[in-house]
C-alpha positions in Angstrom: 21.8 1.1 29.2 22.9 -0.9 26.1 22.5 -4.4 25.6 24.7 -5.3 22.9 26.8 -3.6 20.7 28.4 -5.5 17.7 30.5 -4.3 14.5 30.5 -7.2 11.9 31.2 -7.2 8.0 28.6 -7.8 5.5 30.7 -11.6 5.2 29.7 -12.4 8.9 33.3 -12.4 10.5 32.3 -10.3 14.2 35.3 -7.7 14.3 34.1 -6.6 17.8 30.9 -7.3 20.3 29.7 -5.9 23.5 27.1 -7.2 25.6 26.4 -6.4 28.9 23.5 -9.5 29.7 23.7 -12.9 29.4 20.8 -12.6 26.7 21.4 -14.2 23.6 20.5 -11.9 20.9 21.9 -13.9 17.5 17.7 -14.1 16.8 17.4 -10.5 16.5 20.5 -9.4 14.7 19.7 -12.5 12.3 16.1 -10.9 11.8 17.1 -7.1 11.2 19.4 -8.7 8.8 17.1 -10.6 6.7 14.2 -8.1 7.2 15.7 -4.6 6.8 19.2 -5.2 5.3 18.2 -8.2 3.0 14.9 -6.6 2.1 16.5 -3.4 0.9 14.8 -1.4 3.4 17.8 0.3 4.7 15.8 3.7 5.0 14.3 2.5 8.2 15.5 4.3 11.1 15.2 1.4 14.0 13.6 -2.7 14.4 11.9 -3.8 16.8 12.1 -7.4 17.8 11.5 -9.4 20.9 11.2 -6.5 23.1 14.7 -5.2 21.6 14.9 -1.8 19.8 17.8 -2.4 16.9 19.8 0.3 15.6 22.2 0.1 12.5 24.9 2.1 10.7 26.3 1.1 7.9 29.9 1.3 6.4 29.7 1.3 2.5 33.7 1.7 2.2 34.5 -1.1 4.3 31.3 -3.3 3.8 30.7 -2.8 8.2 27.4 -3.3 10.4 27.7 -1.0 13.4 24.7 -2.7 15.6 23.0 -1.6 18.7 20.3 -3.3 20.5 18.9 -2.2 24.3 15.3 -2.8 25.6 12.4 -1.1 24.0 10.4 0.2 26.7 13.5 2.4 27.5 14.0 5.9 25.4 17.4 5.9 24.5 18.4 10.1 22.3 21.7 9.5 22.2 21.7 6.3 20.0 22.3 8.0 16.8 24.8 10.1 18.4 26.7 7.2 19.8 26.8 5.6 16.0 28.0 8.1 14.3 30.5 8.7 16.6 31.8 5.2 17.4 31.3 4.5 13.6 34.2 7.2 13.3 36.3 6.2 16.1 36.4 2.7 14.3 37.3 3.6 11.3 40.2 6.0 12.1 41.6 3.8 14.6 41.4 0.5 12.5 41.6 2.2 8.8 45.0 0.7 7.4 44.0 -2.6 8.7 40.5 -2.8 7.1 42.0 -1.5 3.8 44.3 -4.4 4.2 40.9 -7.4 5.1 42.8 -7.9 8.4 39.5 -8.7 9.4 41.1 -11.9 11.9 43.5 -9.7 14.1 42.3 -9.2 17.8 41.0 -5.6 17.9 41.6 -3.4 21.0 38.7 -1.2 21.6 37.1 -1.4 25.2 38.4 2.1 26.2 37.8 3.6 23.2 34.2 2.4 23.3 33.1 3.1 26.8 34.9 6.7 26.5 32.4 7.5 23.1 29.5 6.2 25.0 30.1 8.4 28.1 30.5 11.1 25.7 27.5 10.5 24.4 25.6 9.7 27.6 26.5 13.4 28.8 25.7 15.3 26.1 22.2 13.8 26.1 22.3 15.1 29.8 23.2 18.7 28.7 20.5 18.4 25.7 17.7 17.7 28.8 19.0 20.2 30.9 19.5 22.6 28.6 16.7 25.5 28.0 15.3 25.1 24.7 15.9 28.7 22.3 12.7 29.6 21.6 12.3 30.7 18.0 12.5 34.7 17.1 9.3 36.1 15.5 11.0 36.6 12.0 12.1 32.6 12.2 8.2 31.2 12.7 5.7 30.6 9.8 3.4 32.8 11.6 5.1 36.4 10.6 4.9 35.7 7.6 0.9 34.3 7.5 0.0 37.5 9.6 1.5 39.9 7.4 0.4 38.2 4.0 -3.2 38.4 5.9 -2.8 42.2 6.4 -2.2 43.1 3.2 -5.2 40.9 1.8 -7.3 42.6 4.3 -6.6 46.1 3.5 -7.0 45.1 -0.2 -10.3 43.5 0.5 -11.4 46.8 2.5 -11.0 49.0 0.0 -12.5 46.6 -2.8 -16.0 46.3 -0.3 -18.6 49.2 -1.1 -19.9 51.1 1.5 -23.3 50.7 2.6 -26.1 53.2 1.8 -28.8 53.9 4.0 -32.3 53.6 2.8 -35.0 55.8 3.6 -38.6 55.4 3.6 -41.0 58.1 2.4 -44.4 57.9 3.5 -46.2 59.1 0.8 -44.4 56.9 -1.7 -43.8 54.1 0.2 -40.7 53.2 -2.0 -36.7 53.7 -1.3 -35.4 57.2 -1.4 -31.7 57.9 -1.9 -30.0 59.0 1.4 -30.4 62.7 1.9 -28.7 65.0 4.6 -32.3 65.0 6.8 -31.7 61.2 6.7 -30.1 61.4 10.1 -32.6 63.3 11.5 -35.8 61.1 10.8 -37.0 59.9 14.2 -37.5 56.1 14.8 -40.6 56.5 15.5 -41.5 57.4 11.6 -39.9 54.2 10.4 -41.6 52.2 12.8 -45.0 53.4 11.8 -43.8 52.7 8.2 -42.9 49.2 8.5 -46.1 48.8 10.5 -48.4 50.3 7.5 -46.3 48.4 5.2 -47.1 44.8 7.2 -50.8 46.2 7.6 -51.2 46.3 3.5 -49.3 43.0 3.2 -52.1 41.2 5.8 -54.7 43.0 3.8 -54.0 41.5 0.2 -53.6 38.4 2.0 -57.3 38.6 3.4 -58.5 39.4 0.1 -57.0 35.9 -1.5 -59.5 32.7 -1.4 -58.2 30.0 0.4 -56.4 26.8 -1.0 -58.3 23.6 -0.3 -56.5 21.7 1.7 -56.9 18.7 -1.0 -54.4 20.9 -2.9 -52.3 21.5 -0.4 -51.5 17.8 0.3 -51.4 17.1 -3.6 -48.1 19.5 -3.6 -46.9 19.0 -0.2 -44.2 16.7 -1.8 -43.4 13.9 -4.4 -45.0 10.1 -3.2 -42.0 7.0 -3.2 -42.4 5.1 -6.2 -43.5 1.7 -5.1 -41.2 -0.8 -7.2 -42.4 -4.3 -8.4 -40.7 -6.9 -6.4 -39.2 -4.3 -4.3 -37.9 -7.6 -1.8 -40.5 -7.9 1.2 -41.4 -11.0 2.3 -44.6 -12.0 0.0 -41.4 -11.8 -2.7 -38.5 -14.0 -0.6 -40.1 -16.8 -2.4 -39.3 -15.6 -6.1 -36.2 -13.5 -5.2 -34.6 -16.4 -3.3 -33.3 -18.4 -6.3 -30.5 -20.7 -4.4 -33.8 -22.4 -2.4 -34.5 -23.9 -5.9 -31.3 -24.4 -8.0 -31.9 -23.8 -11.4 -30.3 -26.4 -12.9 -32.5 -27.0 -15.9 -31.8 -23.5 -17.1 -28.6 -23.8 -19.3 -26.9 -21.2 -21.4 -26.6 -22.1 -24.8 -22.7 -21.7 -24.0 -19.9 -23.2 -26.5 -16.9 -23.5 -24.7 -13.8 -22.1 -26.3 -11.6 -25.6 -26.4 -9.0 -23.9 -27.9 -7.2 -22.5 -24.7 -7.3 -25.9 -22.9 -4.3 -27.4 -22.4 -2.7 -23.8 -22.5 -2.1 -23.8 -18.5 -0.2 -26.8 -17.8 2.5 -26.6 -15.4 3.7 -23.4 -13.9 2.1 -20.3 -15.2 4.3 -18.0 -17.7 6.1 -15.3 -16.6 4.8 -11.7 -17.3 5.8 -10.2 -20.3 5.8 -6.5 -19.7 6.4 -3.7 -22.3 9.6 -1.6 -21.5 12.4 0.3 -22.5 15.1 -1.7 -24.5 17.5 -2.4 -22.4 19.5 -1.4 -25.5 19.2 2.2 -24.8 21.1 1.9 -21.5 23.6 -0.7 -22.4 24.7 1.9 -25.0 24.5 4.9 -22.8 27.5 2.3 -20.4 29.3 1.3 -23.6 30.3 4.5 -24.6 33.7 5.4 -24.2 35.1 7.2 -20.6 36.2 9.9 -22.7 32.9 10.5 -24.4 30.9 10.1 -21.2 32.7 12.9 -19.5 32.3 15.2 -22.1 29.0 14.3 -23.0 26.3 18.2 -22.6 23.4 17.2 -20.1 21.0 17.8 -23.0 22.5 15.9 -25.3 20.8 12.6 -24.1 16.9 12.2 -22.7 15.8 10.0 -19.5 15.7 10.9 -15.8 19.4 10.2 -15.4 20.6 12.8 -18.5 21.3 15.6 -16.6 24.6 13.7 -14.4 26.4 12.2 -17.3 29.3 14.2 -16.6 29.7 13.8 -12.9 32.4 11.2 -12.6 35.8 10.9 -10.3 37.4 8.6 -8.0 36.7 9.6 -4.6 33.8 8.3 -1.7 30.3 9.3 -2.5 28.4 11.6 0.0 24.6 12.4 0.3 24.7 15.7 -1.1 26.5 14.3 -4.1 23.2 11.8 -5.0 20.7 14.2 -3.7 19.9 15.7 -7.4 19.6 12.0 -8.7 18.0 10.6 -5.8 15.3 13.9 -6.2 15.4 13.1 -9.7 14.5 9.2 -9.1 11.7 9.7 -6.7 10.3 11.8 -9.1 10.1 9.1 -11.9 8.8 6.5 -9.6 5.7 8.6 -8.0 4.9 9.2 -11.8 4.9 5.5 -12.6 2.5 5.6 -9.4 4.7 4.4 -6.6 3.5 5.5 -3.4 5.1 8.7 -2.4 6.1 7.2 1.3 7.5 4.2 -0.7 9.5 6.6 -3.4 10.9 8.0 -0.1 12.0 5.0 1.7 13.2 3.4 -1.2 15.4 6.8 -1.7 16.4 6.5 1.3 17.3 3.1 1.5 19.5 4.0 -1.7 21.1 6.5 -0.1 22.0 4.6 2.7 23.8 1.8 0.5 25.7 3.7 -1.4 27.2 6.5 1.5 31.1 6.0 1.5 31.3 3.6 -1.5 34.0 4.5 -3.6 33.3 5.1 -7.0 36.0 4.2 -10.1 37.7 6.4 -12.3 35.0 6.1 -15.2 31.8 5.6 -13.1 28.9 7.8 -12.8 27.0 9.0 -10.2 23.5 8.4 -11.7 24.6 5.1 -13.2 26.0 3.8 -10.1 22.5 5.3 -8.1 20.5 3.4 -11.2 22.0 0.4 -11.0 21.5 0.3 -6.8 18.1 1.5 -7.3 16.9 -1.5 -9.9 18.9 -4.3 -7.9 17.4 -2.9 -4.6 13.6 -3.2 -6.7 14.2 -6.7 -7.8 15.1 -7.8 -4.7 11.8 -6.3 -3.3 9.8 -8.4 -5.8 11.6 -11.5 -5.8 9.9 -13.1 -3.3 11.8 -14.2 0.2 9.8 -17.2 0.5 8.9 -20.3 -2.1 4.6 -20.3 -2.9 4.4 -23.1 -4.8 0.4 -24.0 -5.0 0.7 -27.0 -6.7 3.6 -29.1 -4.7 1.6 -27.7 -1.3 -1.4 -28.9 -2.8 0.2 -32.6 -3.3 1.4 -32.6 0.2 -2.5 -31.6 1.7 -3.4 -34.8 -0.4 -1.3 -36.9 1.1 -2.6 -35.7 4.5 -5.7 -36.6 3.6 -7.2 -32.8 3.7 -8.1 -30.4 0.9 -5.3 -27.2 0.3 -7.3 -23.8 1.4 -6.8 -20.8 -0.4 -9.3 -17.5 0.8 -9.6 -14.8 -0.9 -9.9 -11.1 0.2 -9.6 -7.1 -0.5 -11.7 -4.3 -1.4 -15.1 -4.0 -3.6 -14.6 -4.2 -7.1 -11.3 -5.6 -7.8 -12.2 -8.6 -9.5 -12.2 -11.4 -6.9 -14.4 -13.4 -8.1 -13.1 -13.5 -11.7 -9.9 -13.8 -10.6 -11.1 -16.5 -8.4 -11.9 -18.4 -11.8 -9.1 -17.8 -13.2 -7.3 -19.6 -11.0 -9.5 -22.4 -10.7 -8.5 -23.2 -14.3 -5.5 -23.4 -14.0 -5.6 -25.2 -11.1 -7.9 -28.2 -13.3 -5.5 -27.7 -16.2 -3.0 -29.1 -13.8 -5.7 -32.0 -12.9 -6.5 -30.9 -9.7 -10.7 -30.7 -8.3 -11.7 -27.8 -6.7 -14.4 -26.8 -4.8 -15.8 -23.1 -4.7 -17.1 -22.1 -1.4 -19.5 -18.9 -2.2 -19.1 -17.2 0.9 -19.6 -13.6 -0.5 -23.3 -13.1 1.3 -23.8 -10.0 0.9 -23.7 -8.8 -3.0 -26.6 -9.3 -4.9 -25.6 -11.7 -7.4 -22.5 -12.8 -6.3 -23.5 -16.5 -5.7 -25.3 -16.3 -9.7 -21.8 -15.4 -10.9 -19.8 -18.2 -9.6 -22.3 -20.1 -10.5 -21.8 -19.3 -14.2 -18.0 -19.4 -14.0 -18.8 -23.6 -12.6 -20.8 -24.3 -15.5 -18.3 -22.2 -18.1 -15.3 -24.3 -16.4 -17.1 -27.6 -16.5 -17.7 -27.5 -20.0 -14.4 -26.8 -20.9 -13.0 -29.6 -19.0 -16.0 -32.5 -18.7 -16.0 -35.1 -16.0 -11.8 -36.5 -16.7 -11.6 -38.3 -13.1 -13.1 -39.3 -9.9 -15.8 -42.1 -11.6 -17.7 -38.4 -13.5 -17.9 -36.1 -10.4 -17.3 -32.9 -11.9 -13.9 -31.2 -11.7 -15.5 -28.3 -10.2 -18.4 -27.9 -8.1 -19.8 -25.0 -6.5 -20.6 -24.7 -2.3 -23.6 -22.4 -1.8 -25.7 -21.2 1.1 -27.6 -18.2 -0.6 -27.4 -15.1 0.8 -27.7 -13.2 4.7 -25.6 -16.3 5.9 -23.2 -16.3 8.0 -19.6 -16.7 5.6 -17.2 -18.1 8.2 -20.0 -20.8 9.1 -20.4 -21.6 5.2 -16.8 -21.5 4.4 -16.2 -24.4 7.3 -18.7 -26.4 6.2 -17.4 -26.3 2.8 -14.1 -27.5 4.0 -15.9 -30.5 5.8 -17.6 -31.2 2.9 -14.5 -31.2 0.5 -12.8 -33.1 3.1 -15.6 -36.2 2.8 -15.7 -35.9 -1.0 -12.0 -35.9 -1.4 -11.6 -32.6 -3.4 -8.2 -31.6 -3.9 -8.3 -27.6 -3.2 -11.2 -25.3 -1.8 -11.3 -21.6 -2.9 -13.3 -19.4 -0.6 -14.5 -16.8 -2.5 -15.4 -13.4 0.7 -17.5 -10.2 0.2 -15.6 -7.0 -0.7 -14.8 -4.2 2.1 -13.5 -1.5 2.7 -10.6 -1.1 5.1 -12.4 0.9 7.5 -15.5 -1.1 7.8 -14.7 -2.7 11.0 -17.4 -4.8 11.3 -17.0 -6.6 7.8 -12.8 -6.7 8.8 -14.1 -8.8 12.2 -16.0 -10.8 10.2 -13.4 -11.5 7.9 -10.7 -12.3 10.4 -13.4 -14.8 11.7 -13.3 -16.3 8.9 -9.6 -16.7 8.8 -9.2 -17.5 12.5 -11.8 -20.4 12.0 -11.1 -21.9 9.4 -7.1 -21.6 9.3 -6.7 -21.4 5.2 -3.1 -22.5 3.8 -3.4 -19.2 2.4 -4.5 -15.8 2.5 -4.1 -13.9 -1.0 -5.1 -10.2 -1.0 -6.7 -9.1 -4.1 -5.5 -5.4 -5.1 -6.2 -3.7 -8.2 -2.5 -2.2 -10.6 -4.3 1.1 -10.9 -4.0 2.5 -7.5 -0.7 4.2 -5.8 -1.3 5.6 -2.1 -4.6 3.7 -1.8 -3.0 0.1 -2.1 -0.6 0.8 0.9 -3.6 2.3 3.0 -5.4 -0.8 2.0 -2.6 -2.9 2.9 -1.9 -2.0 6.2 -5.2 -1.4 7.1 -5.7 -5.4 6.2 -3.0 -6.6 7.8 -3.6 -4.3 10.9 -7.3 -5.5 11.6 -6.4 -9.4 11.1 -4.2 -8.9 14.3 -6.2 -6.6 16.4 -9.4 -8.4 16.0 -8.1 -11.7 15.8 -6.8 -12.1 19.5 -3.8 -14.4 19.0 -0.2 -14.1 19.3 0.4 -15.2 16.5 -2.4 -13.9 13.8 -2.5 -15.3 10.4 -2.2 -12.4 7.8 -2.2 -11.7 3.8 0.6 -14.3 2.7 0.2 -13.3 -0.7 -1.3 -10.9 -3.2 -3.5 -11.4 -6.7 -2.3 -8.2 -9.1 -5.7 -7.4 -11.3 -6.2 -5.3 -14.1 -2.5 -5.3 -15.1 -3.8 -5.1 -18.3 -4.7 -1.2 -18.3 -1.9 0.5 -16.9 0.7 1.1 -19.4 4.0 1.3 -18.2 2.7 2.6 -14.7 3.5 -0.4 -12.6 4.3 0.8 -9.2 1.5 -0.2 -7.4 3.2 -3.8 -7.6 6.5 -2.4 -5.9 3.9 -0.4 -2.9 2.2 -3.5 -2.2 5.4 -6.2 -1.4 7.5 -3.1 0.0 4.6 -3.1 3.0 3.8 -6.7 3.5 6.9 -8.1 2.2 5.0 -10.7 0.6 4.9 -11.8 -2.6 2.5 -11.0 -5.8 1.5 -14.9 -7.1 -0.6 -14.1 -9.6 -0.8 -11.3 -11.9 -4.2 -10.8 -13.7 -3.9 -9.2 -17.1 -7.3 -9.5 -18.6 -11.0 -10.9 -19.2 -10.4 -14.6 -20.2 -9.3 -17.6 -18.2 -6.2 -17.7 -19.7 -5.0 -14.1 -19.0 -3.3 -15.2 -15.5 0.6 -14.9 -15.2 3.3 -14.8 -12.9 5.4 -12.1 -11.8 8.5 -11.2 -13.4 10.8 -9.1 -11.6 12.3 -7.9 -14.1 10.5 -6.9 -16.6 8.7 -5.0 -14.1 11.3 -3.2 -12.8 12.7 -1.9 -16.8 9.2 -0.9 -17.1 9.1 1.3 -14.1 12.9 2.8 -14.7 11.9 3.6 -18.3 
């Protein structure tokens, strides 16, 4: 049933390998490697590749990759079984000899591995055939609902009045407290009652004049206010403003020439507010001595309370469980989705199991240390986006670079979108904005305004006095992907150096605006796709996300869809120290975050730093 089974170290050398096809299956342990192991997301159970379900253990001790790959149509429940148990076999078998590094002595273990998998095959054929213990009354959640009910019941019973009967007199005609002859009053009295009592009420209705029915329609409800230029058709002609540009109408606008020349070259890193990293060099510098003896309460921070756990001997789950609780804690408070606080916990977890730790080191500065290393390694980004080399090779293919832009309603796009553009004409480049965001009502009037704002910071510098940035408009109800390749045509006759296509906001679950948008894509095949995403949201940005990513290959229908390759951070600006939407976002695409927005003018664009984003989330 299994394909391969490998045990390598984390150097590379192959200790062992079985393989029972003559498939070659280097390009799927090469891709968990770099995608799970690399990528610190050890927390994930299995990878799927190529048709080939992957399964991993890993040895923290003896820095070992147990590895097991089969195909993925076929339901395998004895997998984990099988790795725990071989993982064990291994180790006692080979222990003195991996303590020593023998890792280049010939190691004998056919019969030891085909007797743990037939151990392992059978006992998933006693777990099928085996009746399943069906759970005792006391042991399901449903005692205890049905009792909690019973008591609210009664409680509620006894609360709830009784009802009184009412009884009619005829000679009042008015409610009479209940009275032992109630129960013998015939129904025939109370019907003629009530039909007296319906009698008088048609009477006094008789006796009223009737309501003209002028003043019935006045009040029959309140009449739609008719607005002035409410957009029919007589009004297309003075709503529709792109038809005639107004060029004559100018601002009186005085460009702010002090921040040009600010964004030459590569943008500057991110500077981020966080704990010194003062307080936790001197929380290691103190003395062993002093560290073990050191009260929980004496010091603050999430990792006070395991100061005095320290000792020589292999970590074990349940010995990081109170700081790995403790550490998922802080991160869904600096607003880290709670399924990424998990994984990333897990991951941790994962890494460290087996490790021995030294005489003097702790458990939660040991777990710390994993945990910041694991989130800079998430940030960092695994591959180079460098816009302005890739926009120097486009020129000398003779084409504009194509960046699109995309996310939700709201984010800051477009302003973002101008951002960028100035620092992409800081850096001498010209760069033509394709409005192709149909559907808001004024979105074409805004980047409009950003063209003229960016013009007259940087006049006519190149090209014989063509401007450095020029705006590609349509108007409004058009269709985007149409506009956005025309744009692209016309950059390419005009020798422009970069296009930014500038797309309407949607929500995730709009599927026809997400089929429109991977329309767009699929047409027009951008050199990149950034996904705009706000710092203020935690759960929503992975929803958002994977929701994206999801409905650019389903509607798309290629094998090989083109998805977000990279992500625009806005509003960094406004959320403290609460920075873990920027770990959600690269933990589910893997891509990375090229620009950081961080507030209102053009020069409030930076770069990631991994860093200084990670200190601020651990502090």
């Amino acid at each position: 049933m299994l394909d391969l089974f490998t045990i390598f170290s984390k150097g590379g050398i192959v200790l062992w390998c079985f393989q029972s096809t003559n498939q070659a299956f280097t390009s799927s342990v090469n891709a968990l490697i770099r995608n799970v192991i690399l990528q610190e997301r050890s927390g994930v159970h299995s990878f799927d590749h190529e048709g080939l379900t992957l399964q991993y253990k890993l040895d923290n001790e003896f820095d070992l990759v147990f590895v097991v790959a089969y195909q993925k149509i076929l339901q395998l429940s004895y997998v984990d079984k099988f790795l725990s148990d071989i993982h064990l076999e291994f180790r006692d078998k080979y222990k003195n000899d991996l303590a020593n590094s023998s890792y280049f002595q010939e190691f004998e273990f056919v019969d030891n591995f085909n007797a743990t998998l037939q151990a392992a095959e059978q006992w998933a054929k006693a777990q099928a055939k085996a009746p399943k213990n069906m759970r005792t009354f006391e042991q399901s959640n449903k005692s205890k609902k049905t009792v909690a009910s019973m008591i609210e019941r009664k409680g509620e019973e006894k609360k709830q009045p009784k009802k009184k009967e009412v009884v009619f007199s005829e000679e009042t005609n008015a409610k009479a407290p209940p009275s032992p002859q109630a129960n013998h009053v015939v129904e025939e009295d109370i019907m003629k009652v009530n039909r007296a009592k319906f009698a008088e009420k048609m009477n006094k209705k008789k006796g009223e004049p009737k309501k003209s029915p002028k003043t019935v329609n006045e009040k029959a409800g309140k009449k739609p206010r008719i607005w002035d230029l409410g957009g029919t058709n007589k009004d297309l002609e003075t709503l529709e403003r792109t038809v005639d540009k107004p060029e004559d109408i100018k601002s009186h606008y005085t460009p702010d020439t002090e921040i040009v020349g600010q964004m030459k070259g590569v943008i500057k890193d991110l500077e981020v507010e966080s704990s010194s990293e003062d307080e936790y060099d001197e929380e290691e510098d103190d003395s062993p001595v002093k560290q073990s003896n050191q009260k929980a309460s004496s010091k603050g921070g999430m990792f006070s309370i395991f100061k005095g756990l320290v000792g020589s001997k292999n970590l074990t789950s349940a010995d990081m469980q109170p700081t790995l609780d403790k550490m998922k804690d802080h991160l869904i408070s600096k607003n880290v989705a709670a399924d990424i606080a998990i994984k990333l916990c897990d991951s941790v977890a994962k890494k460290l199991e087996g490790k021995v730790l030294g005489t003097f080191e702790t458990i939660a500065s040991t777990v710390k240390t994993t945990l910041m290393d694991s989130l800079v390694q998430i940030l960092s980004p695994k591959r180079r986006v460098d816009i302005l080399r890739d926009c120097m090779e486009a020129q000398k293919a003779g084409r504009p670079y194509v960046m699109t832009f995309c996310g939700v309603n709201g984010v800051g796009k477009s302003t973002n979108l101008a951002k960028i553009c100035f620092w992409l004409i800081e850096n001498n480049m010209r760069v033509l904005i394709a409005a192709c965001d149909t559907f808001r009502a004024g979105a074409v009037e805004q980047l409009r305004t950003h063209t003229r704002h960016l013009n007259a910071l940087h006049p006519a510098e190149r090209h014989e006095g063509n401007q450095m940035v020029q705006l590609y408009e349509k108007g409004y109800g058009k269709d985007a992907a149409g506009i956005a390749m025309e744009a692209i045509k016309y950059a390419t006759d005009l020798r422009f150096d970069i296009v930014l296509i500038d797309t309407a906001g949607r929500m995730q679950d709009n599927e026809p605006l997400m089929r429109a948008l991977t329309k767009l894509i699929k047409v027009n095949e951008p050199d990149l796709v950034l996904f705009v995403g706000e710092a203020l949201v935690g759960n929503e940005a992975v929803d958002q996300l994977v929701k994206f990513n999801q409905a650019l290959a389903d509607y798309s229908s290629s094998s090989t869809p083109h998805l977000i390759d990279g992500i625009v951070l806005t509003k960094f600006d406004t959320i403290d120290d609460k920075v873990g939407a920027a770990i959600s976002m690269t933990y589910i695409t893997g891509q990375p975050i090229v620009f950081v927005g961080t507030g209102q003018t053009y020069t409030d664009l930076k770069a990631l730093n991994a860093k200084a984003v990670v200190h601020s989330l651990m502090k």
